[in-house]
C-alpha positions as CSV (number, residue, x, y, z in Angstrom):
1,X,-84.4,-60.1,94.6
2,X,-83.1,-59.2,91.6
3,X,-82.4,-56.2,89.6
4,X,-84.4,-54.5,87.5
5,X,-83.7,-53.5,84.0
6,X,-82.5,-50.1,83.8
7,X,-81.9,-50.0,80.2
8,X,-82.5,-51.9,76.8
9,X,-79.9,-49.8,74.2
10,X,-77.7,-53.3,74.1
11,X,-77.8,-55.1,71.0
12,X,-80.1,-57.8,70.3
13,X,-78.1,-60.8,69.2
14,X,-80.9,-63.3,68.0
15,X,-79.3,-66.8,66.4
16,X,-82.6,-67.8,65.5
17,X,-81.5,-70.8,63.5
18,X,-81.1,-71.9,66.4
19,X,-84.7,-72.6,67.6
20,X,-86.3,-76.0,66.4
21,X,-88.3,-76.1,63.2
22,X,-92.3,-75.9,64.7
23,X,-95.4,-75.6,62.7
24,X,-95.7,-71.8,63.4
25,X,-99.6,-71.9,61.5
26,X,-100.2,-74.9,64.1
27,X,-99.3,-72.7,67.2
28,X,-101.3,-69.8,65.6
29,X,-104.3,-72.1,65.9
30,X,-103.1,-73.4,69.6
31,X,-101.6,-76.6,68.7
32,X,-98.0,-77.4,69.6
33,X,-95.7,-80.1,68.6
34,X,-92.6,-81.1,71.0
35,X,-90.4,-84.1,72.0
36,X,-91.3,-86.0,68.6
37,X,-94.6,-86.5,69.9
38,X,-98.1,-86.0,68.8
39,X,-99.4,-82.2,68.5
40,X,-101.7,-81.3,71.5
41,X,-104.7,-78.9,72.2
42,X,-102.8,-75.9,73.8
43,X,-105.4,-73.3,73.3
44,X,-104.4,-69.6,74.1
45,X,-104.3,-69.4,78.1
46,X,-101.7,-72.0,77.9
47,X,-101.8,-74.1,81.2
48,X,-98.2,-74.1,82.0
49,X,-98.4,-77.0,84.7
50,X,-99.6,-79.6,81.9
51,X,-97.9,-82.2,80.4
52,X,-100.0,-84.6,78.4
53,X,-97.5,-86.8,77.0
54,X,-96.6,-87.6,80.9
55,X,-92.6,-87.0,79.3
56,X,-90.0,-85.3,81.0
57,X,-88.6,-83.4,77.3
58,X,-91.7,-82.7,76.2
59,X,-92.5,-80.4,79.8
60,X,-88.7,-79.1,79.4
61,X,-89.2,-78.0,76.3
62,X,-92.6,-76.3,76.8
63,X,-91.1,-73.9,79.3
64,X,-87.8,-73.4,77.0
65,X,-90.0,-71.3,74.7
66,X,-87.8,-72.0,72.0
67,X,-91.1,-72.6,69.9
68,X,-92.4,-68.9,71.0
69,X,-89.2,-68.0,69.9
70,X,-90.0,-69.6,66.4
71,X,-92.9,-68.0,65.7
72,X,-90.6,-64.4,66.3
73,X,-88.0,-66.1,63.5
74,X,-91.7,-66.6,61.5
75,X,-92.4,-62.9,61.5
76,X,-89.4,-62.1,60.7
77,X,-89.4,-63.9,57.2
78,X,-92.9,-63.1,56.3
79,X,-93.4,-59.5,58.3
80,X,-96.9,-61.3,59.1
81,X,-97.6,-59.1,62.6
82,X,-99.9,-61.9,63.9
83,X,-96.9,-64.0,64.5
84,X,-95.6,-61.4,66.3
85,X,-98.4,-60.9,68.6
86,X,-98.8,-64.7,69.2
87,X,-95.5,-64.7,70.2
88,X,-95.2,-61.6,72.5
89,X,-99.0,-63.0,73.9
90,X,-97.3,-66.3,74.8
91,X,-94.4,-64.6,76.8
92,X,-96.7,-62.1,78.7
93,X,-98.8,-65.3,79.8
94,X,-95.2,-67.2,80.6
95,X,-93.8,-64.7,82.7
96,X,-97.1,-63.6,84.5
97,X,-97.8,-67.4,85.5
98,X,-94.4,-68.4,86.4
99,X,-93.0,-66.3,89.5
100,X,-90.1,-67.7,90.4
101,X,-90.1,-69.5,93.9
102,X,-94.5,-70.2,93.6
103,X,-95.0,-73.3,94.9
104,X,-97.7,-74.0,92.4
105,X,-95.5,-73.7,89.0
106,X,-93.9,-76.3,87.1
107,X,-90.7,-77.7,88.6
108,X,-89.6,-77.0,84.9
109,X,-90.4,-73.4,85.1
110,X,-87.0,-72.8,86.6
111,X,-85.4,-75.6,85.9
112,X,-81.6,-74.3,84.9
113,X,-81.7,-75.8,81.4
114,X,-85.3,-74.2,80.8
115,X,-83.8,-71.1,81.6
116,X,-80.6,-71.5,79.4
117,X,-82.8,-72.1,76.2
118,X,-85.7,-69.6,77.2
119,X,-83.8,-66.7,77.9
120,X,-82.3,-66.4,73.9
121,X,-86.0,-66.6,72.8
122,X,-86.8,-64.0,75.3
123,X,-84.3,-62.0,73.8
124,X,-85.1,-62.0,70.1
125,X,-88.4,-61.3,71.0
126,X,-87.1,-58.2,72.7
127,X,-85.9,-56.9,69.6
128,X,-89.5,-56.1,68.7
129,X,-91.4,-55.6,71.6
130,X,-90.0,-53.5,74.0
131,X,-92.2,-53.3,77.2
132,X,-91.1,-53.0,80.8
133,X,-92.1,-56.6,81.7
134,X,-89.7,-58.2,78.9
135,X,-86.6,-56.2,80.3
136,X,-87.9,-57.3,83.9
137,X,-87.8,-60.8,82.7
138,X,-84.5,-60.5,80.8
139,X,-82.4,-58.7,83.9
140,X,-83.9,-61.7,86.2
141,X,-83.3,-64.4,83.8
142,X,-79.6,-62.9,83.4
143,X,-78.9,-63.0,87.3
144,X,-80.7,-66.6,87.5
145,X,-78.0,-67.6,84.8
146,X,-74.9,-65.6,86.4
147,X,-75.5,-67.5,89.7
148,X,-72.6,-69.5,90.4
149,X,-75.0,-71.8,92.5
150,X,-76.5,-73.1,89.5
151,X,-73.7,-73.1,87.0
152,X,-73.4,-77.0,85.4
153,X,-69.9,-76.1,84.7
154,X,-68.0,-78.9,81.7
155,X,-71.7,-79.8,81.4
156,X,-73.9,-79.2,78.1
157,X,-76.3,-77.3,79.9
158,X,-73.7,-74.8,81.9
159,X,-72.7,-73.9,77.9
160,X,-76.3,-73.7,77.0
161,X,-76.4,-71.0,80.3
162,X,-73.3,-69.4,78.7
163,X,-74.7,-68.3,75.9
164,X,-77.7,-67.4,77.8
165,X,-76.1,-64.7,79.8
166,X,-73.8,-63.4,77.0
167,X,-76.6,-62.6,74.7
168,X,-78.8,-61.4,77.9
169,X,-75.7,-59.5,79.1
170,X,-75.5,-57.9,75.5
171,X,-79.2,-56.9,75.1
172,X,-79.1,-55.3,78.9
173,X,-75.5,-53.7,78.5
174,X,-74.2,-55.5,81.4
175,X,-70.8,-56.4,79.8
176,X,-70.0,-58.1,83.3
177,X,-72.1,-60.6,82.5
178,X,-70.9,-61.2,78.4
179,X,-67.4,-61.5,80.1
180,X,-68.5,-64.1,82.7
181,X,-69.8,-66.0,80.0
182,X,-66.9,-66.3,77.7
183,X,-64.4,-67.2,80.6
184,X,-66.8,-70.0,81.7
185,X,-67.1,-70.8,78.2
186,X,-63.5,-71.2,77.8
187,X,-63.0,-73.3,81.3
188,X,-65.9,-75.1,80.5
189,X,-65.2,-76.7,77.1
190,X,-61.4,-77.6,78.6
191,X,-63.0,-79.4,81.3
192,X,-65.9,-81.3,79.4
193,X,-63.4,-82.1,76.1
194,X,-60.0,-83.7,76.1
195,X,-57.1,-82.9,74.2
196,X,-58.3,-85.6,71.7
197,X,-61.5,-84.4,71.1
198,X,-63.5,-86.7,73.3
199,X,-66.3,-85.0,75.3
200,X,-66.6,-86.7,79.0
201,X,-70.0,-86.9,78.6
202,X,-69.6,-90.4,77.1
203,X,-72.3,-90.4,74.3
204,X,-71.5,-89.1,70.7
205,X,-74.8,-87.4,70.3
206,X,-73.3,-84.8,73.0
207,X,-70.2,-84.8,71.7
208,X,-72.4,-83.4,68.3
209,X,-75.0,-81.3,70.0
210,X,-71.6,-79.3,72.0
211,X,-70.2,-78.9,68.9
212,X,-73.1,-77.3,67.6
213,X,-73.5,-75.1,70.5
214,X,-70.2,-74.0,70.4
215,X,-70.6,-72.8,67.3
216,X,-73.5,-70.7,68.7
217,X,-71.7,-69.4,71.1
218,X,-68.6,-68.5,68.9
219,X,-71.1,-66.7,66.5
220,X,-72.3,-64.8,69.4
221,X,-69.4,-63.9,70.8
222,X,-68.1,-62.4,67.9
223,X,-71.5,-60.5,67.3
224,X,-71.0,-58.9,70.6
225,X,-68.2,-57.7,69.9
226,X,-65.8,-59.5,71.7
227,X,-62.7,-61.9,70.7
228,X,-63.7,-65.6,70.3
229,X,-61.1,-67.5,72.6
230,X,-58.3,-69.3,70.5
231,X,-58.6,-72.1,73.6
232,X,-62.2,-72.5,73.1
233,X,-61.7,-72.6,69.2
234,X,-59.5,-75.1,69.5
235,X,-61.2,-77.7,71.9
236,X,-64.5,-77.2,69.2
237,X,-61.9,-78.4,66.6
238,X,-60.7,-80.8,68.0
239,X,-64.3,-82.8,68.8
240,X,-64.4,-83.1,65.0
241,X,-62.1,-86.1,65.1
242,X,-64.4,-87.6,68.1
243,X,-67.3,-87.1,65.9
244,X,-65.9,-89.1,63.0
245,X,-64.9,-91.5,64.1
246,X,-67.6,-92.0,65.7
247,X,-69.4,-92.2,62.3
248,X,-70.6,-95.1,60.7
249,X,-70.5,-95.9,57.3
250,X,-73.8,-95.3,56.7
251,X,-73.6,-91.7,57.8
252,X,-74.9,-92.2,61.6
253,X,-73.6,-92.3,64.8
254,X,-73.0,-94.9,66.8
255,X,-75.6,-95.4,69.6
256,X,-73.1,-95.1,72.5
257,X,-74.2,-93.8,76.0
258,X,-77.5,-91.4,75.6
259,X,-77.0,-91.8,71.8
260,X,-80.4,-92.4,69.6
261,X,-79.6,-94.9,66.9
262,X,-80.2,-93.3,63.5
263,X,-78.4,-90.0,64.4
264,X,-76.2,-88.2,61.4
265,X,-72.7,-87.4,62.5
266,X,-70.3,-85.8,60.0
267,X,-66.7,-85.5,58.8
268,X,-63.9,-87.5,57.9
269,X,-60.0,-88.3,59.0
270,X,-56.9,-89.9,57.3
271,X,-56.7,-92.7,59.9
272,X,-58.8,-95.8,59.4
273,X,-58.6,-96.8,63.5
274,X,-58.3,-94.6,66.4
275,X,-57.8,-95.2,70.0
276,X,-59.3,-92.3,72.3
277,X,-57.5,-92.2,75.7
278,X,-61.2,-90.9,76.7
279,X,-61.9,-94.8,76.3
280,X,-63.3,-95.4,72.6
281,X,-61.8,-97.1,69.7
282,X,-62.9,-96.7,66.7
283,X,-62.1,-98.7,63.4
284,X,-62.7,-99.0,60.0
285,X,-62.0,-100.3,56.5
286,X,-62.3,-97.5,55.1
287,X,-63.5,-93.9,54.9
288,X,-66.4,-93.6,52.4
289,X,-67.2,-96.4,51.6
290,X,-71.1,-97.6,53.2
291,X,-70.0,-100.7,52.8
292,X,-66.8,-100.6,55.0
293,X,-66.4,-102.6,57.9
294,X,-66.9,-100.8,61.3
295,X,-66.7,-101.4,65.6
296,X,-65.9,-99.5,68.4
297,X,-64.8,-101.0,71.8
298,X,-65.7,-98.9,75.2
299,X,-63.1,-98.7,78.1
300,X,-62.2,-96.1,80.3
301,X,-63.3,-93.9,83.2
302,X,-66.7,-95.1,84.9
303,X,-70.2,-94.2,84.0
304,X,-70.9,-90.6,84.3
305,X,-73.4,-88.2,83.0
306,X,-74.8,-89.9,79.6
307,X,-72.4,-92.6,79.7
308,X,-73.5,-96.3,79.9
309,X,-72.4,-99.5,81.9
310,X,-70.9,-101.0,78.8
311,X,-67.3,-101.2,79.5
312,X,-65.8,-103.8,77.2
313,X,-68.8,-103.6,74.8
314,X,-68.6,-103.8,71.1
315,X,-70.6,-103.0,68.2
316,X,-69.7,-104.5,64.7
317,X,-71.1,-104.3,61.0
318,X,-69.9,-105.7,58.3
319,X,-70.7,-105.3,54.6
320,X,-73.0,-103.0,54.4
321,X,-75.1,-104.1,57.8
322,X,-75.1,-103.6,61.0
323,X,-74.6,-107.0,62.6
324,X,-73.6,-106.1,66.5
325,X,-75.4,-103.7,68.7
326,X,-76.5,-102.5,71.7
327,X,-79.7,-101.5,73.0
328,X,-78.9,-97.7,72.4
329,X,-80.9,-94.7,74.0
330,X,-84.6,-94.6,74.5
331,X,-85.2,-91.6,77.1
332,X,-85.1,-89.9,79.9
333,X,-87.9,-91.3,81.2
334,X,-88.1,-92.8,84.7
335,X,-89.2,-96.2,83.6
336,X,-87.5,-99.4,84.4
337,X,-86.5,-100.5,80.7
338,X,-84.8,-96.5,80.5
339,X,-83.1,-97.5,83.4
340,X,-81.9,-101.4,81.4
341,X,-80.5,-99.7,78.6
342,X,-78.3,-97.9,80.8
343,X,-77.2,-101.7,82.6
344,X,-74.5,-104.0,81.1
345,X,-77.2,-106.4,80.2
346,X,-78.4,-104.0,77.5
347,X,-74.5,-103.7,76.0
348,X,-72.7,-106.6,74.5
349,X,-70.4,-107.7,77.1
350,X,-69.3,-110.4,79.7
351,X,-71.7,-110.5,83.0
352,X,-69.7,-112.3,85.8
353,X,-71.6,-114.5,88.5
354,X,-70.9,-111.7,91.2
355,X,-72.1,-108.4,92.3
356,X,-71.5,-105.8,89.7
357,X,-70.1,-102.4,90.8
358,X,-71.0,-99.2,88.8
359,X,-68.5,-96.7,87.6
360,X,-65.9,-99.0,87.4
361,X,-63.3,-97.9,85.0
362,X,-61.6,-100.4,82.4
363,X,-58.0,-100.6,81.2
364,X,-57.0,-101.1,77.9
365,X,-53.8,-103.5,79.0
366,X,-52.5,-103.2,74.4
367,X,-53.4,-102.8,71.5
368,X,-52.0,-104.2,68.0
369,X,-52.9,-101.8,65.1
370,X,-52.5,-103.1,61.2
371,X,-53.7,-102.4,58.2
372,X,-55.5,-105.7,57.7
373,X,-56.3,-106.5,61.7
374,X,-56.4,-105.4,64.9
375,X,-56.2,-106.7,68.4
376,X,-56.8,-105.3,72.0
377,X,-56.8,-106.4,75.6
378,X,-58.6,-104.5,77.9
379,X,-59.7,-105.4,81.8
380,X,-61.7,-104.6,84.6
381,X,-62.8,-105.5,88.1
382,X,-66.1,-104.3,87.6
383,X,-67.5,-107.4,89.8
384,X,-64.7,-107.9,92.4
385,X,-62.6,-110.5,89.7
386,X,-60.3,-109.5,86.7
387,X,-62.8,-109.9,84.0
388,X,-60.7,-109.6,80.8
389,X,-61.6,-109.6,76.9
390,X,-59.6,-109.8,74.0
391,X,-60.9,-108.5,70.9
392,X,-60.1,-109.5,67.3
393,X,-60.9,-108.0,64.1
394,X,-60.0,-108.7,60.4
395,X,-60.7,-107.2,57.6
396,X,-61.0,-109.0,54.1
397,X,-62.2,-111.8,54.9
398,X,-64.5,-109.9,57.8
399,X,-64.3,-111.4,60.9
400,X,-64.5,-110.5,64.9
401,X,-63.3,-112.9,67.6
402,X,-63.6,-112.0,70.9
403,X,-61.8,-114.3,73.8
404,X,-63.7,-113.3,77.7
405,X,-62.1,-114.9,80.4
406,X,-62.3,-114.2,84.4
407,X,-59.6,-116.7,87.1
408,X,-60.7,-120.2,87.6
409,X,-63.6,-120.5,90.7
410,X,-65.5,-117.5,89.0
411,X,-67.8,-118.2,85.7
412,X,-69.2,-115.5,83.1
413,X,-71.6,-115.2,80.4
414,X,-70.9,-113.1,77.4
415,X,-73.9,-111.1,75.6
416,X,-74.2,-110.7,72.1
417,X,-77.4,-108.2,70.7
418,X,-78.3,-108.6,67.2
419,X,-79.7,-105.7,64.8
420,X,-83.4,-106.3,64.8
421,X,-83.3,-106.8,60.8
422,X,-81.5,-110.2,61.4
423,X,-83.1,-113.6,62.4
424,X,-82.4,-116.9,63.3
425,X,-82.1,-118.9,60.1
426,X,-80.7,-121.7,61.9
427,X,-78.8,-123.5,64.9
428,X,-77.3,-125.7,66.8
429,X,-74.7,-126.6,69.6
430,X,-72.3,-123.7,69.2
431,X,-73.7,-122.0,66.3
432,X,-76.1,-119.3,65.8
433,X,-76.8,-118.7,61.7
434,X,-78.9,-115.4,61.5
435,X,-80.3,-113.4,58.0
436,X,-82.1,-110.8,56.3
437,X,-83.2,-111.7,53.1
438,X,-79.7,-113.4,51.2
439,X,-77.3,-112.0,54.1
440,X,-75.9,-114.4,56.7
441,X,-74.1,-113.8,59.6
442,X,-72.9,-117.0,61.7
443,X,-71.9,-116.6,65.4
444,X,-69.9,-119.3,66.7
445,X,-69.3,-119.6,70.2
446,X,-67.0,-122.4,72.3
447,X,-67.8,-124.2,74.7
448,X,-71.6,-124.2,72.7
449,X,-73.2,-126.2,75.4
450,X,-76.3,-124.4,77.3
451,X,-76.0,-121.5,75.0
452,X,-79.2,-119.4,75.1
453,X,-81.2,-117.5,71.8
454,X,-83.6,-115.4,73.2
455,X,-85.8,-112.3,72.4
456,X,-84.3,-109.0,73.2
457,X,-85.9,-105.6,72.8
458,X,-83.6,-102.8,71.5
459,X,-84.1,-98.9,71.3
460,X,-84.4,-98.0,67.7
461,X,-85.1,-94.7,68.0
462,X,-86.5,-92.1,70.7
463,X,-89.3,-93.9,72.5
464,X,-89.0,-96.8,70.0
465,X,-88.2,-100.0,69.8
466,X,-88.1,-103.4,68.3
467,X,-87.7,-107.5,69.0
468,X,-84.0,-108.3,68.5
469,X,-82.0,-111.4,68.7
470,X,-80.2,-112.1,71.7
471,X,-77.1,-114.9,72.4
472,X,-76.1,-116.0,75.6
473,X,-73.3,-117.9,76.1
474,X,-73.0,-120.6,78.6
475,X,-71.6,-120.1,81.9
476,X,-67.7,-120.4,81.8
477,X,-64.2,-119.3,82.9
478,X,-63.9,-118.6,79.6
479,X,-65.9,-118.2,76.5
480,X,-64.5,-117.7,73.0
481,X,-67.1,-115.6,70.3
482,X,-66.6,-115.8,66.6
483,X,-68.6,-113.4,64.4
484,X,-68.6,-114.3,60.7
485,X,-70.4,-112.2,58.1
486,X,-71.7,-113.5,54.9
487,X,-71.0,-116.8,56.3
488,X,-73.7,-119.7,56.5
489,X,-72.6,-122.2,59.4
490,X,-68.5,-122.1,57.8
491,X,-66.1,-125.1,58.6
492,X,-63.7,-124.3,61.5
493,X,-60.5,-126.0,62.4
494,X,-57.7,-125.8,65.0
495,X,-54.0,-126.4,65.2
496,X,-52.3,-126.0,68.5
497,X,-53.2,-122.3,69.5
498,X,-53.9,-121.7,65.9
499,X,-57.9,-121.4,64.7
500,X,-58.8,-121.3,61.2
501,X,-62.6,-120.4,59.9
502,X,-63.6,-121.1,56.2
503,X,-65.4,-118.3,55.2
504,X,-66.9,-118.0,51.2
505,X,-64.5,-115.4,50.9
506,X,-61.4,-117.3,52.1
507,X,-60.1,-118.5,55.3
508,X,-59.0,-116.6,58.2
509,X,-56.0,-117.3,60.7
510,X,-55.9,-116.1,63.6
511,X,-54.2,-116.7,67.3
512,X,-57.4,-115.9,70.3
513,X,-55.5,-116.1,73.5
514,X,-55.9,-113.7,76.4
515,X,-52.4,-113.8,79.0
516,X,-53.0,-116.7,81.6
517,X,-56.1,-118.4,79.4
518,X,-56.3,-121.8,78.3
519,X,-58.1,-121.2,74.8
520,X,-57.8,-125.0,73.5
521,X,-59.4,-126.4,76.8
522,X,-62.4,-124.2,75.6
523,X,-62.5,-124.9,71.9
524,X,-62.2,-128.9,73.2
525,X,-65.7,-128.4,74.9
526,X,-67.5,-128.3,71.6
527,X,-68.0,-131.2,69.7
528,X,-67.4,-128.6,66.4
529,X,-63.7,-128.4,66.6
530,X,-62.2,-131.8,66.5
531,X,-59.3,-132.7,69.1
């Protein structure tokens, strides 16, 4: 049972930027646009239990209410009352269907992130309607959100529920509860971001949408009065630099984890590569420049929250286009090929014949940082062997080799996803030539035998997606990967435990060798590099 509002001379702090941008003049004539999907028939007895998209953030975000609260922000701007009314008529209906603990509601009534983002809508409505079943609402919304039960504490949702109950506590003049929520804040964000900056949700997107809601949160704080926590300040900062670098040149994130491809991060730093303990590296050629080189390299602690299987993955572009990449998120829908993109078959890694064990955490064993080229070792025993990869990047000419290798009696096959734009233009033992109108990209691969092309299908977008190309080495102890842009099928030669590709833009040297590897037995099993 909860308690019942005894007063409503708090302050109303309404962010209402912060509710999404929804057709208000659609809503007024009982459609509704959510999720990115199609506008549906609501009518004005909204019935609360549907979902006609059958998708899980579509029925989250009905009950979140954050579009009521839009068409309050609507009044607001134009002082037309009807909004007003539509609004206040859509939370009388809410709250009268919805008891909490019916049996016959939506099981995202109450869920706790419906609550986090409805409650703040609630509350900017309150500042102009002020009836006794609003406050009622607001005072059992509040102690829903105080409940330490159903805090997701270092979670994006427990900050979501923090600014909840501050702005709640504020309008109800419960300062208990605007103090709660700061000190959780506070905890909270040094428990879900590292000193570096890198949130341990393990997807960029998240790492963006907490930085936006932290600047929520800081904005309310200091609306309510209260001082904004130098610790919380800080750990907001410092996710800039995770953010970044986590930028590609062409102004979007990188699809890592629960991250939609085509996503805009922000920012800047001085250095062009940057290793997160977290497990990311991230490197460039430079800042600025769309054309710049870019790949990041996952290792770290196991899968956990939106985080991937795709320890030792890579994603690479190269002159302008994206060349490497993975299959990226598609939604949290409980289908089977949501639940591939999350498997290392969707990422572009080594799969070991063996049984593959989830949240297995990688090691990056060094890492050689210069100007002009890079070089890292990283290992796992994500399938009951040392699987290791070596991972090789130069810059002017542009070039990634990548060396996988697992101890003799086991075998492995190395994955390699190709941006939907390219093609095959040609190939043959060992080579794969892909394009896109006069751009080629060459992937060599040694030993060549048995190596597979095949049709892949990648997550553009949310609930998109598109044929890509797909390479699959052959089965091996080792298997050595050459990515060559702007190269069309280029001359390769070896000397000793030296290899040397001819690219149009001059050759590169360079030494692929992982500790305790034979590289020159593999080269040797393609008829491409002579003896």
């Amino acid at each position: 049972m909860f308690w019942r509002a005894r007063t409503t001379s708090g302050k109303a702090i309404c962010l209402s930027d912060q509710f999404p941008a929804v057709d208000a003049d659609q809503v007024m004539r009982g459609r509704l646009k959510l999720a990115g999907l199609p506008s549906v028939e609501i009518g004005t007895d909204v019935d609360w239990t549907a979902n006609p998209h059958g998708n899980r953030t579509w029925a989250l975000n009905l009950h979140a209410l954050r579009w009521m609260g839009s068409l309050v922000a609507a009044y607001e701007r134009s002082g037309e009352s009807a909004y007003l009314h539509r609004a206040t008529d859509l939370a009388a209906r809410w709250i009268a269907g919805n008891p909490r603990g019916d049996a016959h509601v939506s099981e995202w009534a109450w869920a706790e992130h419906a609550i986090a983002l409805r409650a703040p809508a609630l509350v900017c409505l309150s500042e102009h309607v002020r009836t006794r079943w609003l406050w009622d609402s607001l005072a059992e919304h509040g102690e829903v959100l105080a409940d330490p039960a159903l805090y997701r504490q270092g979670h994006n949702h427990g900050l979501d529920q923090d600014i909840a109950l501050l702005v709640v506590g504020c309008r109800l003049g419960r300062a208990r509860w605007r103090d709660l929520a700061v000190r959780r804040m506070t905890t909270s964000a040094e428990l879900a971001i590292d000193a570096q900056g890198v949130l341990h949700e393990q997807a960029p997107r998240y790492g963006l949408y907490v930085h936006r809601r932290l600047g929520v949160a800081l904005r309310a704080i200091e609306q309510s009065g209260a001082e904004q926590p130098a610790r919380l300040v800080g750990r907001r900062a410092a996710l800039e630099a995770y953010i970044a670098h986590a930028t590609q040149p062409d102004g979007r994130l990188v699809p890592i984890g629960d991250s939609p491809a085509g996503t805009r991060g922000f920012g800047r730093e001085e250095a062009a590569v940057r290793v997160f303990d977290g497990g990311y590296v991230f490197g460039r050629t430079a800042w600025d420049d769309p054309r710049s080189a870019y790949y990041s390299i996952r290792f770290g602690p196991g899968r956990r929250l939106h985080g991937h299987e795709d320890h030792l993955g890579v994603t690479y572009s190269a002159q302008g286009r994206k060349i490497l990449v993975e299959a990226g998120f598609h939604s949290y829908e409980k289908s089977g090929y949501a639940q591939w993109t999350r498997s290392p078959g969707a990422h572009n890694v080594p799969v070991v014949d063996g049984v593959f064990r989830p949240g297995t955490a990688t090691r990056l064993v060094s890492a050689s940082i210069e100007s002009g080229r890079q070089t890292y070792e990283l290992a796992d025993d994500a399938y009951g062997v040392t699987r290791s990869r070596w991972v090789h990047v130069e810059h002017g000419p542009d070039l990634m080799a990548v060396h996988d290798t697992v101890p003799d009696g086991s075998t492995l096959r190395s994955l390699w996803h190709f941006d939907p734009a390219l093609t095959v233009v040609s190939r043959r033992e060992g080579v794969v030539v892909l394009g896109d109108g006069d751009f080629r990209v060459t992937l060599l691969q040694f030993p060549g035998a048995e190596q597979g092309v095949r049709p892949g299908l990648l997550s553009t977008g949310y609930l998109r997606t598109e044929e890509a190309v797909t390479v699959v080495s052959a089965a091996a102890p080792g298997v050595l990967t050459v990515i060559v842009p702007g190269a069309d099928d280029p001359e390769v030669s070896v000397s000793g435990s030296t290899m040397t590709v001819h690219t149009p833009a001059g050759p590169v040297v360079f030494h692929p060798r992982v500790p305790g590897s034979k590289p020159e037995s593999v080269w040797r099993r393609s008829r491409r590099v002579p003896p």
